[in-house]
C-alpha positions as CSV (number, residue, x, y, z in Angstrom):
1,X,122.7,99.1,171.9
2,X,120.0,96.6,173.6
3,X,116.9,97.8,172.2
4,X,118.1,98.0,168.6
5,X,118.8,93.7,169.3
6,X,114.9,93.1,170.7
7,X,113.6,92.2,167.0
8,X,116.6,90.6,166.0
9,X,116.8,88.4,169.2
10,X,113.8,87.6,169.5
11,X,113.2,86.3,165.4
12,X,116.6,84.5,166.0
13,X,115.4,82.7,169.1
14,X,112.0,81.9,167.0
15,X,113.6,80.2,164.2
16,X,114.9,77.5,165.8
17,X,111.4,76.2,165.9
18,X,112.6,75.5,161.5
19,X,115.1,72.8,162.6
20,X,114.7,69.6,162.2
21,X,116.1,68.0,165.5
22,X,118.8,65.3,166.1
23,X,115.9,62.5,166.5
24,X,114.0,63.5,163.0
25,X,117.2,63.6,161.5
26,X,117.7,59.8,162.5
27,X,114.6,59.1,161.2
28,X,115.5,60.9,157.7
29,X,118.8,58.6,158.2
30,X,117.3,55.5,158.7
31,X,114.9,55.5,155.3
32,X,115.6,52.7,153.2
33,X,116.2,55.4,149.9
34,X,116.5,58.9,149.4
35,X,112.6,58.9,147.7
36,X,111.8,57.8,151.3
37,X,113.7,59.9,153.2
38,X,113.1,62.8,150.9
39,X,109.3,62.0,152.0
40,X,110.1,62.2,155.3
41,X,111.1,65.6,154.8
42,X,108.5,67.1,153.1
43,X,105.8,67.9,156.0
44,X,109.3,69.9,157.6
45,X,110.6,73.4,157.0
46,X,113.5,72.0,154.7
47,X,110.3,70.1,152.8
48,X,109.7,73.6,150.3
49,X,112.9,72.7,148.5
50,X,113.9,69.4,149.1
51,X,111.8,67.9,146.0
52,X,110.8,64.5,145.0
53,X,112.9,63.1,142.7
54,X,115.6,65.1,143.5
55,X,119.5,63.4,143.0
56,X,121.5,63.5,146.3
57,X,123.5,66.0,145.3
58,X,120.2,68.6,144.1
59,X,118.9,67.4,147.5
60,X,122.1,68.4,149.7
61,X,122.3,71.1,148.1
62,X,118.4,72.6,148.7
63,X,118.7,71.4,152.4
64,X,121.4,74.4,151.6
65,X,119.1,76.4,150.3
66,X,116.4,76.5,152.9
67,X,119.3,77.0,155.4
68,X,120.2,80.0,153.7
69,X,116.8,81.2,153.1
70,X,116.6,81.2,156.7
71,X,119.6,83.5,157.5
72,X,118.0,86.2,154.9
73,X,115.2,86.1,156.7
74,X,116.6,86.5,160.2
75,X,118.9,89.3,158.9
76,X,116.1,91.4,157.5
77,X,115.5,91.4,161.2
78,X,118.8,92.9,162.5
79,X,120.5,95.8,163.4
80,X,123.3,96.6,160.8
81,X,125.8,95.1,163.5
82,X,123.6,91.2,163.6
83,X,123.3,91.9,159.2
84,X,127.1,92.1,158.9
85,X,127.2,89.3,161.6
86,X,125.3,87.0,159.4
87,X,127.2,87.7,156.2
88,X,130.0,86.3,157.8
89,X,128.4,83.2,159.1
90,X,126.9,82.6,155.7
91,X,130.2,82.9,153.6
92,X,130.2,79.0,152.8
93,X,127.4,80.1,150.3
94,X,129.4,82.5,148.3
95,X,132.3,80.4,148.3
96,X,130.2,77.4,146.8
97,X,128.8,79.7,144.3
98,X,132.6,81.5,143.4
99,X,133.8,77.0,143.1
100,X,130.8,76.1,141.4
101,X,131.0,79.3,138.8
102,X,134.9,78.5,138.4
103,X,134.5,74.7,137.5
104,X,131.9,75.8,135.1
105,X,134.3,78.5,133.7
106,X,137.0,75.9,133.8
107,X,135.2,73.0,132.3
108,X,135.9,71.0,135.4
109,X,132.3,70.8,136.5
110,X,128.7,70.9,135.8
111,X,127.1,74.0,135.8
112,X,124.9,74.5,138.9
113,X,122.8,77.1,140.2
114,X,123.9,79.2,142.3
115,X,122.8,80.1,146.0
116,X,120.5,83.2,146.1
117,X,122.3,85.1,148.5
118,X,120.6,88.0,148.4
119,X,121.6,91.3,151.2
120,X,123.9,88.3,152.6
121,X,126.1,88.4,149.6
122,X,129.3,90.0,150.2
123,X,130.9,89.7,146.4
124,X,128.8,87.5,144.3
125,X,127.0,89.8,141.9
126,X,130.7,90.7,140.9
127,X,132.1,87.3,140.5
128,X,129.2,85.8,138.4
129,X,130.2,88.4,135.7
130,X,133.5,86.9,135.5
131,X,134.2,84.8,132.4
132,X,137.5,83.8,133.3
133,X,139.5,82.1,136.4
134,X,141.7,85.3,136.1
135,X,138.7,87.6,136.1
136,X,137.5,86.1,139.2
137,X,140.9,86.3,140.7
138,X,141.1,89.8,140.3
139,X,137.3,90.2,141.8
140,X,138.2,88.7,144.3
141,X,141.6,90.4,145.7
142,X,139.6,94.0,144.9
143,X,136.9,92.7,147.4
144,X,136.6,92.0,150.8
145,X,138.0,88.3,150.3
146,X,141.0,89.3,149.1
147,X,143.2,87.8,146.8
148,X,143.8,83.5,147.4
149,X,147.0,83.7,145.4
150,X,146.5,81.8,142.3
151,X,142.9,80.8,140.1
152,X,143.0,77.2,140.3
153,X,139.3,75.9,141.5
154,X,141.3,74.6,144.8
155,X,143.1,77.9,145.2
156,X,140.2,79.5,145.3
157,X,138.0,77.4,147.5
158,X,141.0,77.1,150.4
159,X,141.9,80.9,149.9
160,X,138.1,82.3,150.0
161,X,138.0,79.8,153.1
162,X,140.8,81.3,154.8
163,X,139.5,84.4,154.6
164,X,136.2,83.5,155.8
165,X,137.9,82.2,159.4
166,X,140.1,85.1,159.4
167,X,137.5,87.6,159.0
168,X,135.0,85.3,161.3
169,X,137.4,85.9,163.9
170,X,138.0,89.3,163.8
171,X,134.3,90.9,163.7
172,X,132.6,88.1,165.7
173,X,134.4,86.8,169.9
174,X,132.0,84.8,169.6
175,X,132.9,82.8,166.8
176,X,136.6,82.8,167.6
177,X,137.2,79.3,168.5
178,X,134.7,77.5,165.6
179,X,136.7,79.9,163.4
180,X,140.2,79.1,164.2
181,X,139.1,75.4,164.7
182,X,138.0,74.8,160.9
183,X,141.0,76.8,159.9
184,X,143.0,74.4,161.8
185,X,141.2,71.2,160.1
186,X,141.2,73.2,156.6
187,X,145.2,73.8,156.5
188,X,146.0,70.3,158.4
189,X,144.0,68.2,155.2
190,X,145.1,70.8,152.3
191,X,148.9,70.3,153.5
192,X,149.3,67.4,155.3
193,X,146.5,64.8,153.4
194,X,145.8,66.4,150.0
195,X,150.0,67.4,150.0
196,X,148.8,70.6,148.3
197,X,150.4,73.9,149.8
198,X,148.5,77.2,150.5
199,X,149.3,80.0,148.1
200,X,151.5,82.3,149.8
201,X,148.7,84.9,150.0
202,X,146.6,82.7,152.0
203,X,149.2,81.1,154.1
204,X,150.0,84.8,155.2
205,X,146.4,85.3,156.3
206,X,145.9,81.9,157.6
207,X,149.0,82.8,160.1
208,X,146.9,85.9,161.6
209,X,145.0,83.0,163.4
210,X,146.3,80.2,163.5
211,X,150.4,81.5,164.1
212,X,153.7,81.9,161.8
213,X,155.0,78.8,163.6
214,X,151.8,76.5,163.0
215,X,151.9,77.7,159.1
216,X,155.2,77.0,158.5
217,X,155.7,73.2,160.5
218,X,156.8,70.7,158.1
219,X,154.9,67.7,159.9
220,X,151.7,67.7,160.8
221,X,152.8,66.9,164.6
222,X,154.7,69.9,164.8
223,X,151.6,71.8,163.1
224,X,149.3,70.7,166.2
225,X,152.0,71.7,168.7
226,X,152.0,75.1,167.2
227,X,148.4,75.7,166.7
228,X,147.5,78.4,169.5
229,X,144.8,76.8,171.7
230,X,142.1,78.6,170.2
231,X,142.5,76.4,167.3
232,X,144.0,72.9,169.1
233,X,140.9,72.1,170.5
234,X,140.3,71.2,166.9
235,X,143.0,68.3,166.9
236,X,142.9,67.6,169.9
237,X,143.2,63.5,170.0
238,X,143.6,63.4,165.9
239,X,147.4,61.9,166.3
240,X,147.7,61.6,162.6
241,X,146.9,63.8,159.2
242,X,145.2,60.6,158.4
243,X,143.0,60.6,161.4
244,X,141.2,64.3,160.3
245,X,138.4,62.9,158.8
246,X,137.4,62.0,162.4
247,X,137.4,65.7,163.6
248,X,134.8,66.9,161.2
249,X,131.5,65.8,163.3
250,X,133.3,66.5,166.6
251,X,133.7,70.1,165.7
252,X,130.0,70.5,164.4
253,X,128.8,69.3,167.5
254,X,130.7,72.3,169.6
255,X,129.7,74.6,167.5
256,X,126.1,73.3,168.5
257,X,126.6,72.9,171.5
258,X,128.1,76.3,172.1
259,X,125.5,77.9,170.1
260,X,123.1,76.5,172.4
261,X,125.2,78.0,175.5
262,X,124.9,81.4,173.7
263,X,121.1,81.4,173.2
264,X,120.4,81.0,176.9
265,X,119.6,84.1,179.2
266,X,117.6,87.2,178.3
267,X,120.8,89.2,176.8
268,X,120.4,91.5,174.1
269,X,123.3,91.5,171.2
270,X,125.0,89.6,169.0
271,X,125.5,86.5,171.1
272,X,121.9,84.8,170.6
273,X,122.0,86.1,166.9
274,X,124.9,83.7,166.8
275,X,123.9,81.1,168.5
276,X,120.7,80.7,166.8
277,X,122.8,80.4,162.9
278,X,125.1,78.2,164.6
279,X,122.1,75.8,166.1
280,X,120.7,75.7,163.0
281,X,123.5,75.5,160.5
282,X,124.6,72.2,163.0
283,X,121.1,71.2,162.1
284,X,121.2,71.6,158.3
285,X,124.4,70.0,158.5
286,X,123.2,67.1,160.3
287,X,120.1,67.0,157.7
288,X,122.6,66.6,154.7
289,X,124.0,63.8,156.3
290,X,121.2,61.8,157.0
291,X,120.2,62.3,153.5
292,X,123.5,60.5,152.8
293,X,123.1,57.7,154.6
294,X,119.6,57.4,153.5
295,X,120.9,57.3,149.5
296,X,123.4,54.5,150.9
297,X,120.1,52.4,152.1
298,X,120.1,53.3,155.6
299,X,121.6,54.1,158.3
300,X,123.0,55.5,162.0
301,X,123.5,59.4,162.3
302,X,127.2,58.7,164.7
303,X,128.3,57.0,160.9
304,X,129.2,60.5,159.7
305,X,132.0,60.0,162.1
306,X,133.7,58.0,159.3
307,X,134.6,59.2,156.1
308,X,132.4,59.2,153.0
């Protein structure tokens, strides 16, 4: 199994050299205006589509982009195993695309353009022909997503994330923990902050990782007590529903951090492929924010710990 990881490894390993770095990313943060800070960004790997003139929102959204552009490229590189691996990390793309193309479809949005997922799309050319939410309901539960249990935008969104983690979690060990960890924070806002229940369909599937007893805890107390500690780690020190918000950095930077831990060593597999999307998803992440910040006039990266 090695050998067929030695190209794959060793492109994952090399495009860390595209992210921007924590200390860049202050400086992005600290600009005075997004024209500045979009400046900053322009002699940098996320500089071919983060364009002058570009609204925060166009902005946040190519910092996507390049991101993505980057996974394509490292899974032309894989064996089939580190391809399928990578569709999976880069679900968060198809499931922007699938909200984006339902608020269109819905009236409730803008219409946007969608990601270009290319090999890494694991549905999309099917849902874009959809011209109703109904129709992309059906898509869906005859694809790999599987059904989210109703065709609301936000029924959609939280189901097609659900099955993201669930999946995540099943194909990749490595992932386990980021994956049940963001489940954990996606079903303690939806239920507990937003007060908005997950269809039955992805309340079943949210239970294969997180646990029957988590799922169905009426207070969000007894939801952290239940969560198995794959997923806790997540919560851990968030005493109240409220208090969320505050987990959202914190479980970017273990996913970073972790990523990092996987990268080291010469070991051939799926491990560094891993670690290198994680590293630079964190990064991308990180970029997005410090474009935020920069819109608001300026500002310290550790600010993302409080809610926008």
């Amino acid at each position: 199994m090695g050998a067929g990881w030695v190209a794959g490894v060793t492109r994952a390993r090399a495009m860390l050299s595209r992210a921007l770095g924590s200390q860049k990313a202050e400086e992005v943060a600290s600009a005075p205006g997004l024209d500045d800070a979009v400046r900053s960004l322009s002699a940098t790997a996320y500089g071919h589509d983060v364009l002058p003139g570009a609204s925060l929102a166009d902005a946040q959204q190519a910092v996507g982009a390049t991101l993505l552009w980057h996974l394509r490229v490292l899974a032309g590189w894989q064996p089939p195993a580190g391809a399928n691996a990578l569709r999976l990390l880069a679900s968060g793309f198809e499931i922007a695309n699938a909200r984006d193309h339902l608020r269109a479809l819905t009236g409730s949005g803008p219409p946007r353009s969608p990601y270009r997922l290319g090999t890494l799309a694991t549905a999309w050319p099917m849902l874009a022909r959809t011209r109703s939410p109904q129709e992309l309901r059906a898509a869906l539960a005859a694809s790999a997503w599987g059904d989210p249990g109703a065709a609301s935008p936000a029924a959609v969104a939280t189901g097609m994330r659900v099955s993201a983690a669930v999946r995540t979690a099943a194909a990749l060990p490595e992932a386990v923990r980021w994956a049940a960890g963001r489940l954990a924070l996606l079903v303690g806002r939806e239920v507990f902050v937003a007060h908005r229940p997950l269809t039955r369909a992805a309340g079943r599937r949210a239970g294969r990782l997180l646990g029957a007893e988590a799922m169905t805890a009426t207070s969000y107390p007894d939801f952290r007590q239940h969560l198995p500690t794959t997923a806790r780690w997540a919560v851990n020190g968030v005493g109240s529903a409220g208090d969320l918000w505050r987990a959202e950095a914190r479980w970017w930077g273990r996913v970073e951090e972790d990523g990092r831990e996987l990268l080291h060593g010469a070991r051939l597999g799926s491990a560094p492929v891993v670690g290198a999307v994680a590293v630079l998803s964190a990064d991308a992440w990180r970029v997005r924010g410090a474009l935020e910040l920069a819109a608001r006039g300026g500002g310290r990266l550790e600010v993302l710990d409080v809610p926008a």
